[in-house]
C-alpha positions as CSV (number, residue, x, y, z in Angstrom):
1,X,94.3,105.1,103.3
2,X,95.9,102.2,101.5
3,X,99.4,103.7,101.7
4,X,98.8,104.0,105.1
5,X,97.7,100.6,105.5
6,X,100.5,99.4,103.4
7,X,103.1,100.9,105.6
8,X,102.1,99.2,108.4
9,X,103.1,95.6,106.8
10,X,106.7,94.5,107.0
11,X,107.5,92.6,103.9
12,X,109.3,93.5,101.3
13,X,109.0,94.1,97.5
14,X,110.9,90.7,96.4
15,X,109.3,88.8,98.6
16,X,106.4,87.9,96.5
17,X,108.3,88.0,93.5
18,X,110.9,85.3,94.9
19,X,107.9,82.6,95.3
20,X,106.7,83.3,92.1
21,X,110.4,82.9,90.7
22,X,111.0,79.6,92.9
23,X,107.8,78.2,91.9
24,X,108.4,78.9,88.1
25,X,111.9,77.3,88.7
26,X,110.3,73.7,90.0
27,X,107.7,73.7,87.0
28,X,104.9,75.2,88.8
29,X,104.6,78.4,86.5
30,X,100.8,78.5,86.8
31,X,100.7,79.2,90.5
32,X,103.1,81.7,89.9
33,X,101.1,83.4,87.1
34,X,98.3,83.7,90.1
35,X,100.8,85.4,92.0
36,X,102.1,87.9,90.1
37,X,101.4,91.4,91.1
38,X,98.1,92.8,90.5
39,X,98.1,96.4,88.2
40,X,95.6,98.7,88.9
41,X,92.7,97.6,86.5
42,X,93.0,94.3,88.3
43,X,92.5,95.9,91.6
44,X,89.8,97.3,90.2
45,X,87.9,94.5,88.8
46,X,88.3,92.6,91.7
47,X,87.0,95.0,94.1
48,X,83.8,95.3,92.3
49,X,83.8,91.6,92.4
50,X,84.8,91.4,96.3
51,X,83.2,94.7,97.4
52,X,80.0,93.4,98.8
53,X,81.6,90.5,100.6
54,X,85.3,92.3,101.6
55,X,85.0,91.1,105.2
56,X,84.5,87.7,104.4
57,X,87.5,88.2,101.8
58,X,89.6,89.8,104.6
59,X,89.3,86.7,107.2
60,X,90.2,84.5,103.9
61,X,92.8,86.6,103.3
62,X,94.6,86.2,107.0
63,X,93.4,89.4,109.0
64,X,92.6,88.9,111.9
65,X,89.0,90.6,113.7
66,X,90.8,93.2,115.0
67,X,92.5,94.3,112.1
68,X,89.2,94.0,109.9
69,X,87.6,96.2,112.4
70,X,90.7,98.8,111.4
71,X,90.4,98.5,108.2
72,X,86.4,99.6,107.8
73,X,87.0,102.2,110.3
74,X,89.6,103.7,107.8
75,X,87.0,103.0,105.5
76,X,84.0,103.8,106.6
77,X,83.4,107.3,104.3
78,X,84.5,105.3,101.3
79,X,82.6,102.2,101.7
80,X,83.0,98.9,101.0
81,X,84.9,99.1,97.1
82,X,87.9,101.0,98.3
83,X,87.9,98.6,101.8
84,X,87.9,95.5,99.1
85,X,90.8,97.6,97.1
86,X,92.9,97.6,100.0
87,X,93.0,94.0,100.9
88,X,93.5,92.6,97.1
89,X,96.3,95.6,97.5
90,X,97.8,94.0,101.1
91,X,97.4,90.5,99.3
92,X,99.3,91.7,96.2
93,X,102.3,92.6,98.4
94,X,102.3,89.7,101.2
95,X,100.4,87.2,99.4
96,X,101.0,83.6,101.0
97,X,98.7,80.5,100.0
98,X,99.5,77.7,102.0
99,X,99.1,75.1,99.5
100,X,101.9,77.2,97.3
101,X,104.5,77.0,100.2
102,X,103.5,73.6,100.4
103,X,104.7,73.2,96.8
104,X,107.9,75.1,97.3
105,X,109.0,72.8,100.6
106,X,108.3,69.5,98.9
107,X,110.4,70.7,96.4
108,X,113.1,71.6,98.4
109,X,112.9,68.1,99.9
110,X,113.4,66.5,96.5
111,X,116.6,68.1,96.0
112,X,117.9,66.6,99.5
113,X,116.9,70.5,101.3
114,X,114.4,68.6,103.8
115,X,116.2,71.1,107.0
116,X,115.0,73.9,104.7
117,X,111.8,73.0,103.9
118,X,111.4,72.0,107.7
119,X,112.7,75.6,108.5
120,X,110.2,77.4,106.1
121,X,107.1,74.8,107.5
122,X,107.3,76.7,111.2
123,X,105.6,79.5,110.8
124,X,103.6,79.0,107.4
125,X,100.3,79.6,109.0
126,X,102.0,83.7,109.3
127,X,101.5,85.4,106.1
128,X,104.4,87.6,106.6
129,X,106.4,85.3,108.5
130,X,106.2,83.4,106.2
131,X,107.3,85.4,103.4
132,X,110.3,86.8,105.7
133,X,111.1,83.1,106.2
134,X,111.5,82.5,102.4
135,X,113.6,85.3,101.9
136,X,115.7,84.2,104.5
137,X,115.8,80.7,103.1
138,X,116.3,82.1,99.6
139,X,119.5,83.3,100.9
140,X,120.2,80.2,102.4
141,X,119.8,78.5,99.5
142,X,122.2,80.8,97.5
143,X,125.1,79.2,99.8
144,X,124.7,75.9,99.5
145,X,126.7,73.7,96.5
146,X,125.1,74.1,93.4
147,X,122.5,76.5,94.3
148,X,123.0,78.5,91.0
149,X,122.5,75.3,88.9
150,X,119.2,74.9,90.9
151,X,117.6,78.1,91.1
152,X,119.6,80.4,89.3
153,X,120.1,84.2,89.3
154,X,116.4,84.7,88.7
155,X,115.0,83.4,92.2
156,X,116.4,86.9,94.0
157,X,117.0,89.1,90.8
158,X,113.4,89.1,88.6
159,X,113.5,90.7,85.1
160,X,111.3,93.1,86.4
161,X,111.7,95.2,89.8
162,X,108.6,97.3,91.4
163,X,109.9,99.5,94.3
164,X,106.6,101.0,95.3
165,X,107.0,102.8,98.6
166,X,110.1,104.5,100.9
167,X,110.5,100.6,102.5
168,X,110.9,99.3,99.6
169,X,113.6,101.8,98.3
170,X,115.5,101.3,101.4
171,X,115.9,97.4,101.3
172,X,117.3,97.9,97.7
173,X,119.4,100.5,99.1
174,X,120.8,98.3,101.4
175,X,121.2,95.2,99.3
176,X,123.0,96.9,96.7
177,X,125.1,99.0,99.6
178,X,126.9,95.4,100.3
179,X,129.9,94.7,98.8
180,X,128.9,92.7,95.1
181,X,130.8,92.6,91.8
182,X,127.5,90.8,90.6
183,X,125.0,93.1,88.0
184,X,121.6,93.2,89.1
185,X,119.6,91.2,86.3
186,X,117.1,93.4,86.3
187,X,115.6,94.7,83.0
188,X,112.7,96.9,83.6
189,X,112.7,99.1,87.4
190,X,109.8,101.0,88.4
191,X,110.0,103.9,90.5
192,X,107.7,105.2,93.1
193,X,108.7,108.5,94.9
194,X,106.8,110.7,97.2
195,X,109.1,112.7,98.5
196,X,112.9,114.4,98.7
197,X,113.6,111.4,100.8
198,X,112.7,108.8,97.8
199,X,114.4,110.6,95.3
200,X,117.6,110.6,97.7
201,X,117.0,106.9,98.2
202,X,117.2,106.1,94.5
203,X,120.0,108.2,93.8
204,X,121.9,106.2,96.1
205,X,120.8,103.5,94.5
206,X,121.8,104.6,90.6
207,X,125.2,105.0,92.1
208,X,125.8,102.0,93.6
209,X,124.1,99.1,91.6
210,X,125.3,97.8,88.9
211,X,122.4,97.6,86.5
212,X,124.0,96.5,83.1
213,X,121.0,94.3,81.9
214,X,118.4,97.5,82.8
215,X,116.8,98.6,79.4
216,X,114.2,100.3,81.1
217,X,113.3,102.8,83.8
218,X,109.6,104.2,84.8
219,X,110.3,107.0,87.8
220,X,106.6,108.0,88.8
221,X,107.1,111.3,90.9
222,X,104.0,111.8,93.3
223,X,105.2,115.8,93.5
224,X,104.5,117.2,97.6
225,X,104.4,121.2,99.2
226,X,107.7,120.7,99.0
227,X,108.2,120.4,94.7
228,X,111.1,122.8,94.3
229,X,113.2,120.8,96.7
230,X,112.2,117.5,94.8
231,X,112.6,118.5,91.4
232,X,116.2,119.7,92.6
233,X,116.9,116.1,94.2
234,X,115.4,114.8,90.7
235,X,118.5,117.2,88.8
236,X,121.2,115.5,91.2
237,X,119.7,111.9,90.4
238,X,120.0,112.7,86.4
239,X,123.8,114.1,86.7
240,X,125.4,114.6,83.7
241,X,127.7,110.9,83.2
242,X,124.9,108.9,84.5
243,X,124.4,105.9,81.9
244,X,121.0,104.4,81.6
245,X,118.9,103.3,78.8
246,X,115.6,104.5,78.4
247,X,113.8,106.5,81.1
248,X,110.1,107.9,81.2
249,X,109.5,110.5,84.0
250,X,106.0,110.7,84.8
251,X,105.1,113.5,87.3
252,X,101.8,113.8,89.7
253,X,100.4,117.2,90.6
254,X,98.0,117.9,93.1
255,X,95.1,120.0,92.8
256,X,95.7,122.5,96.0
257,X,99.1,123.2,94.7
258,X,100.1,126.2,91.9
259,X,103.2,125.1,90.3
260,X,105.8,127.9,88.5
261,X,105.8,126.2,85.2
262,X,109.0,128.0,84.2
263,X,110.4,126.4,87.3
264,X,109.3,123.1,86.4
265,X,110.6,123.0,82.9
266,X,114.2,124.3,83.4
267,X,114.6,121.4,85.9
268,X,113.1,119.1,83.6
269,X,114.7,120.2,80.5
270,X,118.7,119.5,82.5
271,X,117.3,116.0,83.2
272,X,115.9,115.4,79.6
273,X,119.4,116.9,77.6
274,X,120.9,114.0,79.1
275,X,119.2,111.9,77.4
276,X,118.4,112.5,73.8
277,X,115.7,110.4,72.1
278,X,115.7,108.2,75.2
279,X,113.6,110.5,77.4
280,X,109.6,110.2,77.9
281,X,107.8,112.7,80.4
282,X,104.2,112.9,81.0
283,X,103.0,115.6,83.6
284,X,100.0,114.9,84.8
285,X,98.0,117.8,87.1
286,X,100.2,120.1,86.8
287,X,99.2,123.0,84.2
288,X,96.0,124.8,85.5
289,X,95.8,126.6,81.9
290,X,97.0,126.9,78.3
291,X,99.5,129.6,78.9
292,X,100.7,126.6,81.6
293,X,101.2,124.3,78.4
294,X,103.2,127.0,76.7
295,X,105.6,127.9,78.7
296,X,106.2,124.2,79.5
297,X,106.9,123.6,75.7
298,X,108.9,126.6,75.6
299,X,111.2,125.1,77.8
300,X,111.3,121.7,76.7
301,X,111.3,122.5,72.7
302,X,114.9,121.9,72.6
303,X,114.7,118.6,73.5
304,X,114.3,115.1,71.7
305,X,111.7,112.8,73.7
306,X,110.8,109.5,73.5
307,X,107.6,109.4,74.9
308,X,104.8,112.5,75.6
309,X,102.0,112.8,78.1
310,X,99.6,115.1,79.0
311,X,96.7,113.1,80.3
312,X,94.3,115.4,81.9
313,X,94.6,118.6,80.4
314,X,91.9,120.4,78.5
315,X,93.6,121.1,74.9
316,X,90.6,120.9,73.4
317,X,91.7,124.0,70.0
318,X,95.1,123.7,71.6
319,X,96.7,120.6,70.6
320,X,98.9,122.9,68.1
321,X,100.7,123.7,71.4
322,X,102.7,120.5,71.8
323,X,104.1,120.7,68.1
324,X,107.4,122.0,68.8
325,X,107.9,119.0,71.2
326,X,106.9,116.6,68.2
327,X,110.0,115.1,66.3
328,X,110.8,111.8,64.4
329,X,112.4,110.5,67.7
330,X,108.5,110.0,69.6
331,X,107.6,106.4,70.3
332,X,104.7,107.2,72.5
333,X,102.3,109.4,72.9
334,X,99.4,110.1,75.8
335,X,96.8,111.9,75.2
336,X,93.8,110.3,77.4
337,X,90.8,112.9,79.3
338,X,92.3,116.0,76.6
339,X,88.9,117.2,75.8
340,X,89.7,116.5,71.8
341,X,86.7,116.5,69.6
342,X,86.0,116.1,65.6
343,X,87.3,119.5,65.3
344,X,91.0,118.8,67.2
345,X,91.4,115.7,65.0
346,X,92.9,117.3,62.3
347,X,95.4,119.3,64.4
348,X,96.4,115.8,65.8
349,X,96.9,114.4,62.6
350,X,99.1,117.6,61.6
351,X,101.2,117.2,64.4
352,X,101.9,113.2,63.9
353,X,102.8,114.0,60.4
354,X,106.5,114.9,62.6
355,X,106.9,111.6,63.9
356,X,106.3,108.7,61.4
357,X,108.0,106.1,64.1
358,X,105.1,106.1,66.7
359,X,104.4,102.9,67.7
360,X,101.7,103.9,70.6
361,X,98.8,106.1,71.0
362,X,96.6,106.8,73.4
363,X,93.2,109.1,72.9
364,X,90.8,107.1,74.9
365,X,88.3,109.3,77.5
366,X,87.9,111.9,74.8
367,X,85.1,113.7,72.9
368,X,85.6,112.1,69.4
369,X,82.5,111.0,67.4
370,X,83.1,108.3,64.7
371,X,84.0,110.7,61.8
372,X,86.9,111.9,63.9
373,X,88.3,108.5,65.2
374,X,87.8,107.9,61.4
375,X,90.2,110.5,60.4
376,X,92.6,109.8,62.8
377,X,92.5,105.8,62.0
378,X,92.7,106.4,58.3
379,X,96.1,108.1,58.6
380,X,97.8,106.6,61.1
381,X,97.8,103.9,58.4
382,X,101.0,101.4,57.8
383,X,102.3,103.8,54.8
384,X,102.5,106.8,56.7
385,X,103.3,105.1,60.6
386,X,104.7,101.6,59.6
387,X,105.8,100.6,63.3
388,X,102.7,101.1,65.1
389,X,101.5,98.4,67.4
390,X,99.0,100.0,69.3
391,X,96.1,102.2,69.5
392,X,93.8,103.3,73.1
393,X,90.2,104.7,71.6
394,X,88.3,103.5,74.8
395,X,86.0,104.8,76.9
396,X,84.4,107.7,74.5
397,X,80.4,106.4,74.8
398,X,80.4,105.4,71.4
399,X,79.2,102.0,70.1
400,X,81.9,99.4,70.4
401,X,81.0,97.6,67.6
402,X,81.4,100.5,65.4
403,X,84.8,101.3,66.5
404,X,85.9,98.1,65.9
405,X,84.8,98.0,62.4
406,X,86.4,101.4,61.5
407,X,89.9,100.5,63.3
408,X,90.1,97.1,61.1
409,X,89.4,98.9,58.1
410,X,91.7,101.6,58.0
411,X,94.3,99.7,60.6
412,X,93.8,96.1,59.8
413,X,97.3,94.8,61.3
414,X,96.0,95.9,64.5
415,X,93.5,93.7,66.7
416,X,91.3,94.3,69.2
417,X,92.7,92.6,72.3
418,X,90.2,94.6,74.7
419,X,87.2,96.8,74.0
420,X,88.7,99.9,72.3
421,X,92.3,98.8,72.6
422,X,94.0,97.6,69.7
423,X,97.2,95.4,69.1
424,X,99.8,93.9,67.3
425,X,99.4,90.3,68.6
């Protein structure tokens, strides 16, 4: 329901992030900390915060009756949380105070720009008007004298890039498609695809940006009926000669679909041999049993990865299973909703003893009592893992208090920055 409703809004990924760029260029970083996109926990909070009152929330917000009326009937065997979820989520991508654009014009005005500020004043009562107006004026503003002194290469080109749906994709597509000798000044892109289509999309896009600043890539793969063709499109994006830094692949199965593991892993294991050590996958919903896990690691044994997931997948007297894909060159490892208990916590531990550079794991949503998040604490110590900077032990119905007490005593560089998830800060 909310990708649906998404779709049906016409503004653009950068649009958002160009305000909060502009206003961070005129000194105004603290309305463009309130802008910044929302992540998921956010979303969440705030709908149990808004949930009660969503419609009251939606008129604040800039919808008009009608469009309210849409949204509950797309809600209405959901209730009101997920109804709240999906405005804070349609506010996240066209998000428009009027008091912020206010900010931006008078700034504009003070550097002689008073035509533009009058241009982007028009139609500011229009969330996405409005928003389609700045990006128009953004461009503007990138041909006048001195415009780079002024704004920069950050107002259009953020550190960080989400492309979260098939519109999305396309607009970079076609940005990057004009003629430019330019780099993107991107650092970090994240990846949505659904479908062939995406996947063709981004190719397109790997081949004709030029990313030189990217260190990092997250491709999330939402996999369809149609997997084999995807994975296949996936194989063509990764091509042997293709440079990029590092790259974490994380894959969505659904639950009506049986997947050929075998399948799967070959395709998997041509994109990961192009990138040794660099490489992080984490399949999520698709094994539907242990022999699923074996072949998987069978396939992928060869390889060197970066980061490991396997959220979701009952390897509760199994964890020995993922050993072979263990080696010194693991960063990051995810291992949340696994079914561990006391008596997997040892196997853990065994398997760890391979990669003495992990800096993050996660273990939260699992089964462990306090002897065995005590065992795992008291080796993942400094000696044995000096670059770790983070550990996830939420969210296993033990008493906060007491998890807090064992992590500082057996991991006391860490802190706690959020119940059950510990830092380096």
């Amino acid at each position: 329901m909310l990708s649906e409703w998404r779709g049906k809004g016409s503004s653009r990924m950068a649009q958002t992030t160009q305000l909060c760029a502009a206003l961070a260029v005129i000194g105004r970083k603290d309305l463009a900390y309130e802008l910044q996109v929302l992540n998921d926990n956010d979303v969440y909070k705030m709908s149990k915060v808004f949930c009660r009152e969503w419609k009251d929330k939606a008129f604040d917000l800039g919808f008009s009756r009608k469009e309210v009326v849409e949204i509950e009937s797309i809600s209405s065997y959901q209730g009101p949380e997920k109804a709240s979820e999906t405005l804070e989520k349609w506010r996240e991508r066209q998000s428009w105070k009027e008091d912020d654009g206010e900010v931006l014009c008078r700034a504009l005005e003070k550097v002689d720009k008073k035509d533009l500020a009058d241009e982007l004043r028009k139609d500011k009562n229009s969330f996405i008007d409005g928003i389609m107006r700045l990006r128009r004026v953004a461009y503007m503003l990138t041909l006048e004298p001195g415009s780079k002194e002024l704004i920069g290469q950050e107002f259009l080109q953020p550190p960080k890039m989400i492309i979260n749906n098939q519109e999305d994709l396309r607009s970079l597509r076609d940005d990057v498609g004009e003629p430019c000798d330019e780099p993107l000044h991107v650092e970090m892109l994240d990846v949505w695809c659904r479908s062939r289509e995406d996947i063709d999309l981004l190719r397109e896009i790997l081949k004709s940006a030029k990313f030189d600043f990217l260190k990092h890539l997250q491709l999330q793969l939402q996999l369809s009926e149609n997997w084999k063709e995807e994975l296949q499109s996936l194989v063509q994006t990764f091509q042997p000669g293709i440079k990029l830094p590092e790259v974490h692949l994380v894959l969505f199965g659904r639950n009506n679909i049986e997947y050929d593991i075998g399948h799967v892993g070959k395709c998997l294991f041509e994109i990961t041999s192009q990138f040794p050590g660099k490489m992080g996958l984490s399949p999520c919903n698709i094994f539907r049993s242990h022999r699923d896990v074996q072949r998987f690691v069978d396939a992928l044994k060869a390889c060197k990865l970066q980061l490991l997931g396997c959220p979701r997948v009952d390897l509760h007297g199994h964890v020995d299973l993922l050993a072979p894909l263990i080696t010194d060159c693991l960063k990051i490892m995810w291992l949340n909703q696994c079914n561990l208990t006391d008596d997997d916590a040892s196997d853990l531990t065994c398997i760890l003893s391979k990669c003495h550079g992990l800096q993050k794991l996660d273990v939260h949503c699992n089964k462990f009592s306090m002897d065995g998040i005590s065992d795992i604490t008291s080796y993942l110590t400094l000696e044995h893992f000096p670059n770790l900077i983070r550990l996830d032990v939420y969210d296993m119905g033990l008493d906060a208090a007491q998890v807090k007490e064992v992590v500082k005593k057996n991991l006391p560089h860490l802190k706690e920055t959020e119940t059950g998830i510990f830092k380096i800060t």
